[in-house]
SERO-4910 file (N, C-alpha, C, O; in steps of 0.05 Angstrom, whole numbers):
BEGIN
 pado doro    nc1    nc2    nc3   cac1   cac2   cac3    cc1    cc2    cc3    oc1    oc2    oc3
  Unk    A     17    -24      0      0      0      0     18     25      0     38     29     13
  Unk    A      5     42    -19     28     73    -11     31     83     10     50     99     11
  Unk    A     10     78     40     22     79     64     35     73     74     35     85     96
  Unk    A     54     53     71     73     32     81     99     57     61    123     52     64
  Unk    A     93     74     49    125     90     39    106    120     54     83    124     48
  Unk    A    116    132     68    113    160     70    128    170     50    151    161     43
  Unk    A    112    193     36    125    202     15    142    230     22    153    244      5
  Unk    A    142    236     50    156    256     56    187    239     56    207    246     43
  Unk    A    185    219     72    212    205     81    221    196     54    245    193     51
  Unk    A    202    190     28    218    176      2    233    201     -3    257    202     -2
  Unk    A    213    226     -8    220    248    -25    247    264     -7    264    277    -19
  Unk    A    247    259     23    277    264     31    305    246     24    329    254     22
  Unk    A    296    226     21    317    203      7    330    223    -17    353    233    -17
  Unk    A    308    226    -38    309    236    -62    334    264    -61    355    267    -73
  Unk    A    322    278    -43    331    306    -37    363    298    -29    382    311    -38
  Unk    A    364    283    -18    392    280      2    418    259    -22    443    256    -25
  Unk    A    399    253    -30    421    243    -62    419    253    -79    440    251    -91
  Unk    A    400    269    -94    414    296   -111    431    318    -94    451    329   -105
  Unk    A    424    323    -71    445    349    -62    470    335    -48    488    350    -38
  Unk    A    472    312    -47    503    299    -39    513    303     -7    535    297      3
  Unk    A    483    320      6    490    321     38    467    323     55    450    338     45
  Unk    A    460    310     83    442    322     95    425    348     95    402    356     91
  Unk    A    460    364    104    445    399    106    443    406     85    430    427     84
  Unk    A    450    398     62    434    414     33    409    401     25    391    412     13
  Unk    A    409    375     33    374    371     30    359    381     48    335    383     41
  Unk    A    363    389     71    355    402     94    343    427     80    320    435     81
  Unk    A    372    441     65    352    473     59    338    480     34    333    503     25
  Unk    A    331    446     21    328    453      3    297    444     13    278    457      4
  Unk    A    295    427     27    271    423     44    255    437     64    234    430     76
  Unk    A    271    458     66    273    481     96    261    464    122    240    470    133
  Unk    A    274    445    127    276    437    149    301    421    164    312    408    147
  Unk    A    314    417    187    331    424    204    349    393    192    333    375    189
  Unk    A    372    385    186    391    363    184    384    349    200    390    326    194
  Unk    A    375    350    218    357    330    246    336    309    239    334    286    245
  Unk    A    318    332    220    297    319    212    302    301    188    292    279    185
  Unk    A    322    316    167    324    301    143    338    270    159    326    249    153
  Unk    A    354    268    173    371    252    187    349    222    200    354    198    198
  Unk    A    322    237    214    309    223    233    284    204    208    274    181    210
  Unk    A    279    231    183    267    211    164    279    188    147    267    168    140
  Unk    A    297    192    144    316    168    132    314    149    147    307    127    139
  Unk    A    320    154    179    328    129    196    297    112    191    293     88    185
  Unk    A    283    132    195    250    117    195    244     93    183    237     70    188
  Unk    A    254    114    156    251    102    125    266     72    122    259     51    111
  Unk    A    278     75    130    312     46    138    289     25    156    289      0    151
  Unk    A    269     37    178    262     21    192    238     11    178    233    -13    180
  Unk    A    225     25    166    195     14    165    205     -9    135    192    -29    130
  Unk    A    226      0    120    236    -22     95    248    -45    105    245    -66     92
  Unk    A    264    -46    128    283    -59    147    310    -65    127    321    -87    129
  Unk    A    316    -50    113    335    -44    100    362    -19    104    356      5    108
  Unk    A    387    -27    103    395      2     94    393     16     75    400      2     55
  Unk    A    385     42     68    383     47     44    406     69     31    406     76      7
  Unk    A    426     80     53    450    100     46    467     90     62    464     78     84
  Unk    A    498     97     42    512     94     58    530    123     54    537    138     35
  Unk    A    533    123     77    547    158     91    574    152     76    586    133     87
  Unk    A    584    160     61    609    155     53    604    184     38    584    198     36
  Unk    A    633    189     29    637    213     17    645    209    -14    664    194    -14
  Unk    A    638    214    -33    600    209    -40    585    205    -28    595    187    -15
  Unk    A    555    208    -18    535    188     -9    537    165    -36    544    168    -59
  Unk    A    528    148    -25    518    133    -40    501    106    -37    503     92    -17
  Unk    A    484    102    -57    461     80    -49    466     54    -41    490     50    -35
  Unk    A    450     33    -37    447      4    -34    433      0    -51    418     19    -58
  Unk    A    432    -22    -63    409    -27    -87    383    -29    -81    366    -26    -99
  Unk    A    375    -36    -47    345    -30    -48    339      7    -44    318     17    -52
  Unk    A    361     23    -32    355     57    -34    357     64    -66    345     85    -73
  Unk    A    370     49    -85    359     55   -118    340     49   -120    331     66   -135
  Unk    A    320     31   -114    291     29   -120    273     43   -117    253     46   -131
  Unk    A    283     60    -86    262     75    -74    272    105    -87    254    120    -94
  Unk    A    294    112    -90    301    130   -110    299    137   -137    301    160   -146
  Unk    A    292    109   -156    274    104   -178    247    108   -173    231    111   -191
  Unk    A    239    107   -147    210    110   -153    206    139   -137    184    149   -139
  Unk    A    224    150   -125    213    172   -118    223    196   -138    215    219   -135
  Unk    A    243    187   -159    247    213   -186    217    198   -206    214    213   -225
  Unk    A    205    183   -206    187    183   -225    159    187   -213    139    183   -227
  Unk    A    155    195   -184    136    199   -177    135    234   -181    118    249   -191
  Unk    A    160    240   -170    168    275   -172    154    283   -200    134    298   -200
  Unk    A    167    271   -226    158    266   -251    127    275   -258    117    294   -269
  Unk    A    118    250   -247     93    246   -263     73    269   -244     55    283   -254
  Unk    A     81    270   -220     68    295   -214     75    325   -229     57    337   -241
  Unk    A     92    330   -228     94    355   -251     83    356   -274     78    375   -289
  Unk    A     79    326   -279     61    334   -309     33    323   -301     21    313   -319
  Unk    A     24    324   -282      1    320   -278    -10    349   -271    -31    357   -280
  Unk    A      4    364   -255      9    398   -247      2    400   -273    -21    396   -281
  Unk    A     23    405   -287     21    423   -316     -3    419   -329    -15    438   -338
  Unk    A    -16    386   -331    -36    385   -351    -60    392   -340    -80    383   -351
  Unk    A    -61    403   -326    -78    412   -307    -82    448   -301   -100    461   -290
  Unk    A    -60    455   -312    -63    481   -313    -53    496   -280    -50    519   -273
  Unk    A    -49    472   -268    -41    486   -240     -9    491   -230     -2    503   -210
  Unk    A      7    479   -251     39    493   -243     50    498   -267     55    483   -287
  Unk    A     56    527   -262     79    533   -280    100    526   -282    109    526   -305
  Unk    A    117    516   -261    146    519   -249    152    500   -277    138    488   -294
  Unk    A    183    507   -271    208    488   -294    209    450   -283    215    446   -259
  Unk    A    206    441   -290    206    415   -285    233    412   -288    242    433   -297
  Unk    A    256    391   -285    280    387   -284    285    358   -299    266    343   -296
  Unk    A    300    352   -309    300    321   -328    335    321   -329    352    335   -339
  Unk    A    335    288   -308    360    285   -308    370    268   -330    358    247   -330
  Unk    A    389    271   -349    398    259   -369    438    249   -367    458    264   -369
  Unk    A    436    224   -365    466    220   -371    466    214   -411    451    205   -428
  Unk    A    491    225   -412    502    231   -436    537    225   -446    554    232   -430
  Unk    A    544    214   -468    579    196   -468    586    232   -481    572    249   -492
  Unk    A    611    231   -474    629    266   -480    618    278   -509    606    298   -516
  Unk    A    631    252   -525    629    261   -553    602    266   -563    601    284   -579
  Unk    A    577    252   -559    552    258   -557    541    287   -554    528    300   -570
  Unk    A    553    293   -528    547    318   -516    558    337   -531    544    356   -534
  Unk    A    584    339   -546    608    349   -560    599    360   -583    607    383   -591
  Unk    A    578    341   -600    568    342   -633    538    342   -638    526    361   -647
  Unk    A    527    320   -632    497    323   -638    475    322   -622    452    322   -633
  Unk    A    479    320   -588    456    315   -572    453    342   -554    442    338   -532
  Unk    A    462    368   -560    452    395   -554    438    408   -567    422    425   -560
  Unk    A    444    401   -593    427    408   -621    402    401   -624    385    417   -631
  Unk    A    397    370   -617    378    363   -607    356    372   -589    333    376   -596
  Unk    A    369    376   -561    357    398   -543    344    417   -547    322    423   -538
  Unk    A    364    434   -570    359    461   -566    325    462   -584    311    482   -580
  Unk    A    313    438   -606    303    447   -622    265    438   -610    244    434   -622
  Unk    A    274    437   -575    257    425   -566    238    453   -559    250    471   -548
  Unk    A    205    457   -565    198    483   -555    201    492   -530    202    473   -514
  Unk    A    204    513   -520    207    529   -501    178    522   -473    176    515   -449
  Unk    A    156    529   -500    129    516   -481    133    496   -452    126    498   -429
  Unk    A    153    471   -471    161    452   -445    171    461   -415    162    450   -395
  Unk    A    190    481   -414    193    492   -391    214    471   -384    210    463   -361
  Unk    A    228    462   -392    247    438   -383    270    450   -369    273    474   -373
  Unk    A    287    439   -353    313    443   -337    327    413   -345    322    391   -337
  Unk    A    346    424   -361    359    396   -369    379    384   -346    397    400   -353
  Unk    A    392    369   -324    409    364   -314    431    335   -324    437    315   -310
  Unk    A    439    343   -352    462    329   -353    487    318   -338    503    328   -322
  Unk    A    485    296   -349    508    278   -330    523    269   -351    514    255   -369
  Unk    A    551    276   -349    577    268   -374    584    237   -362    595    232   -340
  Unk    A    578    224   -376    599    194   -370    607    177   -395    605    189   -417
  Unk    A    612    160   -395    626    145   -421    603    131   -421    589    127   -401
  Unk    A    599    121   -449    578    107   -460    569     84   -458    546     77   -463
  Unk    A    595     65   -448    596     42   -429    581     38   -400    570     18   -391
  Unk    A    584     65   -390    580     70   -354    556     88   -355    553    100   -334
  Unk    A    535     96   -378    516    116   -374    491     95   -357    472    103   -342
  Unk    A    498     73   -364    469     47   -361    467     56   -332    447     67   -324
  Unk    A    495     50   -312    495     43   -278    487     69   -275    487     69   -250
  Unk    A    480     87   -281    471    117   -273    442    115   -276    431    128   -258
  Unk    A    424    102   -293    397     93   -298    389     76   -269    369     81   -256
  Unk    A    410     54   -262    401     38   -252    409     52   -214    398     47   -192
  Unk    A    423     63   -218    424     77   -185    404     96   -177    399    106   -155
  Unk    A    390    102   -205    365    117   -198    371    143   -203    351    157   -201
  Unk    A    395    159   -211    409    182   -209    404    197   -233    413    220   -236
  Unk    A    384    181   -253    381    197   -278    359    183   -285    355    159   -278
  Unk    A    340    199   -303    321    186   -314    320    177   -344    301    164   -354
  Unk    A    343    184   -357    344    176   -387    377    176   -389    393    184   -372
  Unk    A    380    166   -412    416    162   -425    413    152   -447    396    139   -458
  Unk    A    436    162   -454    454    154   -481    469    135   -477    488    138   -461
  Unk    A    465    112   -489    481     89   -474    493     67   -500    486     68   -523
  Unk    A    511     50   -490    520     26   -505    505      9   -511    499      0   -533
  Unk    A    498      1   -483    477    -17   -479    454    -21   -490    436     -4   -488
  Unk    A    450    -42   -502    422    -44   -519    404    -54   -493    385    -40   -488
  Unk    A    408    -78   -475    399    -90   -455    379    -66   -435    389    -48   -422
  Unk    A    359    -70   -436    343    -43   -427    346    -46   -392    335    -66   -383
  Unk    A    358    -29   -373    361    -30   -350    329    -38   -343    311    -32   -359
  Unk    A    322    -50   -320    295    -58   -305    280    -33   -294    284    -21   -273
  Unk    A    260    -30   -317    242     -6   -314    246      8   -328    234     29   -332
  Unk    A    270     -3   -344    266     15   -375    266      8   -404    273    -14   -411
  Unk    A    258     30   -424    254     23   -446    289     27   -463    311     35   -456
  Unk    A    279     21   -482    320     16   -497    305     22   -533    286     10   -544
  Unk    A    318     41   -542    314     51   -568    339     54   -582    356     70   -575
  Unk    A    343     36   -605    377     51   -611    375     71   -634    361     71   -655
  Unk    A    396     90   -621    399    107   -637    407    113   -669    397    124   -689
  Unk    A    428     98   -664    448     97   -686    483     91   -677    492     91   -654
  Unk    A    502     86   -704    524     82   -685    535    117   -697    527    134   -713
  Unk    A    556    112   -677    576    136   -684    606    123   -681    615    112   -660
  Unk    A    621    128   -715    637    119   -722    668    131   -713    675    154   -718
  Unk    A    679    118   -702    713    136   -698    730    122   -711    728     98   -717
  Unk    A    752    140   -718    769    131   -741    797    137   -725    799    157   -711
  Unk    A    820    116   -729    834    120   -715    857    144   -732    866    141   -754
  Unk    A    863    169   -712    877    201   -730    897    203   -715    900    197   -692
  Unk    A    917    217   -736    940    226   -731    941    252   -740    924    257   -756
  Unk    A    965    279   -730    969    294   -750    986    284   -766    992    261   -762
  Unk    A    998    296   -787   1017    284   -810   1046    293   -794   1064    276   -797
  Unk    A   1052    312   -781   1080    317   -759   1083    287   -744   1104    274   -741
  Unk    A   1057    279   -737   1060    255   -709   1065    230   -730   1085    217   -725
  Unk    A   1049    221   -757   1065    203   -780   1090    203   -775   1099    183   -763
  Unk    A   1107    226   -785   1126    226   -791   1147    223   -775   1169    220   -785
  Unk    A   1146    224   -754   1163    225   -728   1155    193   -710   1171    181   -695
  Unk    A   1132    186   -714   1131    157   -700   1123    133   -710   1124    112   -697
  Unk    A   1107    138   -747   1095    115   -755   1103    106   -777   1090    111   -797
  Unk    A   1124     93   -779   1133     78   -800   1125     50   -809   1122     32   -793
  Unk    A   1121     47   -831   1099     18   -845   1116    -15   -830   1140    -11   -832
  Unk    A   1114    -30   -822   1085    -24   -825   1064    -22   -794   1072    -34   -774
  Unk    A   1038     -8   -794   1032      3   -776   1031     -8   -756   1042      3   -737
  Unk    A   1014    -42   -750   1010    -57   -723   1036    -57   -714   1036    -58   -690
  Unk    A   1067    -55   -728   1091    -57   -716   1089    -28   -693   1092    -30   -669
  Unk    A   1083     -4   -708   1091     17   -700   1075     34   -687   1085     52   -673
  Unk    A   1042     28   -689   1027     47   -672   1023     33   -645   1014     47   -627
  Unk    A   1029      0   -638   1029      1   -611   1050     12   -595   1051      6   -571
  Unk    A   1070     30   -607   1089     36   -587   1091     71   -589   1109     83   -578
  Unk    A   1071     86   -605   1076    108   -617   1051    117   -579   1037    102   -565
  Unk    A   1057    144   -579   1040    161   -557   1009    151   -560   1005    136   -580
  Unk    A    988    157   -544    966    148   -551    948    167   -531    954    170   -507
  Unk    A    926    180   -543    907    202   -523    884    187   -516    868    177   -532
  Unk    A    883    186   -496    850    167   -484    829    190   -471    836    211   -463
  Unk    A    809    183   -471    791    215   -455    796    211   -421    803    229   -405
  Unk    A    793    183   -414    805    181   -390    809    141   -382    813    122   -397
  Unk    A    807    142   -363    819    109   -349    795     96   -363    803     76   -373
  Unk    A    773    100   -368    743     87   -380    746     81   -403    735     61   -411
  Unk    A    761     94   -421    762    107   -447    780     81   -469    803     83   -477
  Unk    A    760     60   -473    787     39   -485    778     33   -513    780     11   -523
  Unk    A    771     49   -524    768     53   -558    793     44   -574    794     29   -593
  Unk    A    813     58   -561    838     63   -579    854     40   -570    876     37   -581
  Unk    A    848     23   -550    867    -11   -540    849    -28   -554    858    -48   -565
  Unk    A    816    -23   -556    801    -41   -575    804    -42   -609    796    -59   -626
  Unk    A    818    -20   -612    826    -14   -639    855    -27   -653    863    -36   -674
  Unk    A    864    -21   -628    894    -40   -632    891    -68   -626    904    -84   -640
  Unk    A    877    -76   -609    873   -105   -610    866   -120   -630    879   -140   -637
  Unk    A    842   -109   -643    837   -113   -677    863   -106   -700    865   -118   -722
  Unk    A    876    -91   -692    895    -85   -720    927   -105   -703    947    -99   -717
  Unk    A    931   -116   -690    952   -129   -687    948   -156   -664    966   -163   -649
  Unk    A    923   -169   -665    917   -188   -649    928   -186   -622    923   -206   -610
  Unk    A    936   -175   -612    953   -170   -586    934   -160   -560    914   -146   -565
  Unk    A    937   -165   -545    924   -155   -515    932   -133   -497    920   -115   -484
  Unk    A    958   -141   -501    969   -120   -480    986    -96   -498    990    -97   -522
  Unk    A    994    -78   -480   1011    -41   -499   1022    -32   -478   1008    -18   -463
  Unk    A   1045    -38   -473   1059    -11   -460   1058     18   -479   1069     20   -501
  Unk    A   1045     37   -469   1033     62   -492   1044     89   -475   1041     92   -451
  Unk    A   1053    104   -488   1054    137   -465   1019    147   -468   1009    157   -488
  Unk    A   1007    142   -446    981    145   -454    973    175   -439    976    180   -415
  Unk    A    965    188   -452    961    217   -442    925    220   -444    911    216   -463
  Unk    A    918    228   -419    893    233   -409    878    261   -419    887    283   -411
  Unk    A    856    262   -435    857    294   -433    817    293   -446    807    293   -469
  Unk    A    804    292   -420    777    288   -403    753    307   -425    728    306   -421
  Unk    A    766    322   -446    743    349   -458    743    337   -482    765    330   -492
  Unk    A    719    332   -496    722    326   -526    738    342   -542    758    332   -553
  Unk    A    731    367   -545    741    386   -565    774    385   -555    789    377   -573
  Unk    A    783    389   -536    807    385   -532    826    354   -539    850    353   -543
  Unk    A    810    334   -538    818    316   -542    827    319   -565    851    317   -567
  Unk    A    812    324   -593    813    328   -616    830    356   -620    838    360   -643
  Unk    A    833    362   -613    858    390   -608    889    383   -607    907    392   -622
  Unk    A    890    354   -576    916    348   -577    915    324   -594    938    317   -593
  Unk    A    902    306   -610    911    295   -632    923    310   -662    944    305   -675
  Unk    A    905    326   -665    910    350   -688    942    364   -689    957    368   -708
  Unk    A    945    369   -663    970    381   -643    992    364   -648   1014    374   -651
  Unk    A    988    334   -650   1006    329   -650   1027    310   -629   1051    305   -628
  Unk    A   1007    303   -615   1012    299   -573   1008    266   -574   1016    251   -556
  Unk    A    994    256   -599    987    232   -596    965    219   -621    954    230   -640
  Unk    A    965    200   -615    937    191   -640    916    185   -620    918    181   -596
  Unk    A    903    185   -630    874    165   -622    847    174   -643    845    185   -665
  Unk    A    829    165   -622    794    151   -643    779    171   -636    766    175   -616
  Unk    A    783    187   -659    761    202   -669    739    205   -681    735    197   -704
  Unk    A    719    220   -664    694    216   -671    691    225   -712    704    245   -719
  Unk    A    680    214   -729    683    218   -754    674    245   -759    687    260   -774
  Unk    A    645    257   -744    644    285   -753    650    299   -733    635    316   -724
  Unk    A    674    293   -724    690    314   -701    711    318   -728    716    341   -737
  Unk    A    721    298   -737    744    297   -753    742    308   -780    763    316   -790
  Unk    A    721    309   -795    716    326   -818    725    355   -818    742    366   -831
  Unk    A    707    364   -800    717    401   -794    753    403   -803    763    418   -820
  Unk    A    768    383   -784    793    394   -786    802    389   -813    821    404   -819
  Unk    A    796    376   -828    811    380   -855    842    361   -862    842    337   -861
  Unk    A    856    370   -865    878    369   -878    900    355   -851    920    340   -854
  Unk    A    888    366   -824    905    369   -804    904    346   -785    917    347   -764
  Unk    A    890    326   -792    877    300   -787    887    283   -812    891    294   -833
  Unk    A    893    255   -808    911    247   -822    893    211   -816    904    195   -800
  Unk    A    873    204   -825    860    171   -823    879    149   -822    890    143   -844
  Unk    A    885    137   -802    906    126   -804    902     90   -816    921     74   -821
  Unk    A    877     85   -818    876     56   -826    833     56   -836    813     45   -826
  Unk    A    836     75   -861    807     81   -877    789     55   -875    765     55   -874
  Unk    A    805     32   -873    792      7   -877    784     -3   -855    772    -24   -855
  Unk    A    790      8   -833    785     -2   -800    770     21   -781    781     26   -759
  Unk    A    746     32   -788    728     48   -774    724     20   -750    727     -5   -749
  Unk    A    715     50   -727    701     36   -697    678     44   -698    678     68   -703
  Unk    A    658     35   -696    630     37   -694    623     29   -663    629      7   -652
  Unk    A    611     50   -650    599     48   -627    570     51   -631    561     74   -637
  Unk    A    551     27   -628    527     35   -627    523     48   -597    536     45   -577
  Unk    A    493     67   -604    482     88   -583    456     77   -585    446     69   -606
  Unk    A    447     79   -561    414     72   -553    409     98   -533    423    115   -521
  Unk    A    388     95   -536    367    114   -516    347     99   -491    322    100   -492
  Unk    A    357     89   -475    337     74   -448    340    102   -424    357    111   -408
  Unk    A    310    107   -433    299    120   -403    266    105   -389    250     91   -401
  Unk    A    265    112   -363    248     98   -348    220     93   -367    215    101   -389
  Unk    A    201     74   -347    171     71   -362    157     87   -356    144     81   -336
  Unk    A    148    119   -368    139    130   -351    124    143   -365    134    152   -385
  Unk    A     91    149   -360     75    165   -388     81    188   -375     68    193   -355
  Unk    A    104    208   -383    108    234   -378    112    240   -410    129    229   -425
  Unk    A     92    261   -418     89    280   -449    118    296   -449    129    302   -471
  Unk    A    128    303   -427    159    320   -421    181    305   -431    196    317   -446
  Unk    A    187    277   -424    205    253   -424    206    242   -453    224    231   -466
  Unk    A    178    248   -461    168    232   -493    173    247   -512    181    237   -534
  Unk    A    169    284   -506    175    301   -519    214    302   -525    226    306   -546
  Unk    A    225    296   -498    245    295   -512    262    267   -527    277    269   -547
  Unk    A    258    249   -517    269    223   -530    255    226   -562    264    206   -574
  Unk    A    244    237   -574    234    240   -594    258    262   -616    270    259   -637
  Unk    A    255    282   -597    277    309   -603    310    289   -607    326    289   -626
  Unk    A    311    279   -587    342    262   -591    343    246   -614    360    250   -631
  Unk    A    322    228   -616    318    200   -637    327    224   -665    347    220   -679
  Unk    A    309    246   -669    313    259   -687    337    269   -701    343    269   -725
  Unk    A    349    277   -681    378    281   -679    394    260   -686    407    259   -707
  Unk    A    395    241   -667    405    223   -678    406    208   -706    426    197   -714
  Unk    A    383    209   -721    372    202   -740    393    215   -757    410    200   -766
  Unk    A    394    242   -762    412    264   -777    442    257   -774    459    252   -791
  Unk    A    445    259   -742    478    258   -737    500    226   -746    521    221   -757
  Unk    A    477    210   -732    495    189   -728    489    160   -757    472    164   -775
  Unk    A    504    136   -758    490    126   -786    472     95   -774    459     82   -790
***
């Protein structure tokens, strides 16, 4: 029965894992760290579960993702029950995880061509396209751009399209580290990754020289556009997104035309009849449709 969840104690759960602390869900709740503190404990008792663990991050247990899945889609469906109703104006908020290069090229574009009418507050979340799913499933977001075709539990899975990376050099970095023939020479040449997640460019070499392992000078550098900056630069090779790599022209250098990476992209956000949620997974698909093949 929905009396068995007080929805004050869910919707403090809620509060206290988007703001990352007691006292900021406290003032976002205007009431005292005591109380946010004494509803949790409640909440822990009447589930007989833990549902946080105090660590720095907070972070969940898999039964406080449930109750956090259900208390961002209850938040949800009430705002659009407000709106269709004519009784709230306010901005509704829509949490979205999103992979760099996504965010980088074609899924702001997307966004932007969504009407204003909606009143939306987008809260993006940057992660790699591998790791967008566990952000669905901790409850921390209500939609993503993801790898994963496998629809997280309680959600729907749409694929997008893939988006192709090609492995680039400048023609300075050729000339100074890659001599024919290449599987000899690009496992030992510099290599740019976006970060520790980021294994495009070891999955690329595994294919072009059967091998597993690379001692590599592997240089970290976390911003799309910059990534594509210090390849161009000169700092390193790696897997570029294909229409990241057009723009530059001449200064980009394909290093193996016959060996594109294709990453398929899906779209899984929750089950939820929200017109806000539908309005935009529609806006993305669209996008996608254009951007990616």
């Amino acid at each position: 029965m929905m009396s068995d969840l007080p929805l004050d104690q869910v919707r403090t759960l809620l509060a206290v894992v988007d703001e990352q602390s007691f006292d900021a869900a406290a003032a976002l709740l205007h009431v005292t760290p005591s109380a946010v503190s004494q509803r949790i404990k409640a909440l822990e008792q009447r589930t007989g579960r833990v549902l946080l663990l105090r660590t720095k991050p907070i972070s969940l247990t898999a039964s406080g993702q449930v109750l956090v899945r259900f208390a961002r889609s209850l938040a949800q469906l009430e705002q659009d029950a407000l709106s269709e109703l004519g009784l709230d104006s306010s901005t509704r908020t829509l949490s979205i995880a999103v992979n760099a290069d996504s965010l980088a090229t074609w899924f702001l574009p997307s966004l932007s061509r969504l009407p204003a009418s909606l009143s939306i507050a987008f809260d993006l979340q940057r992660e790699d396209q591998d790791h967008t799913a566990a952000l669905l499933r901790e409850g921390l977001v209500m939609a993503a751009v993801t790898a994963s075709p496998q629809p997280v539990q309680g959600c729907t899975s749409v694929r997008l399209g893939r988006m192709r990376y090609r492995a680039m050099a400048s023609p300075a970095f050729i000339a100074r580290w890659l001599t024919p023939p290449l599987p000899t020479s690009l496992p030992a040449a510099p290599v740019i990754m976006f970060d520790r997640k980021d294994d495009l460019q070891d999955r690329f070499l595994r294919a072009l020289t059967r091998r597993r392992n690379f001692t590599l000078v592997r240089h970290l550098i976390p911003a799309s556009e910059s990534f594509v900056d210090a390849v161009a630069g000169g700092l390193g090779w790696g897997m570029v997104p294909e229409i990241q790599a057009a723009p530059r022209g001449d200064a980009l250098v394909d290093l193996a035309p016959d060996r594109p990476l294709d990453v398929p992209l899906h779209w899984q956000q929750w089950k939820l009849e929200s017109p806000a949620l539908a309005e935009v997974a529609a806006a993305v698909a669209a996008g996608a449709k254009t951007a990616l093949r």
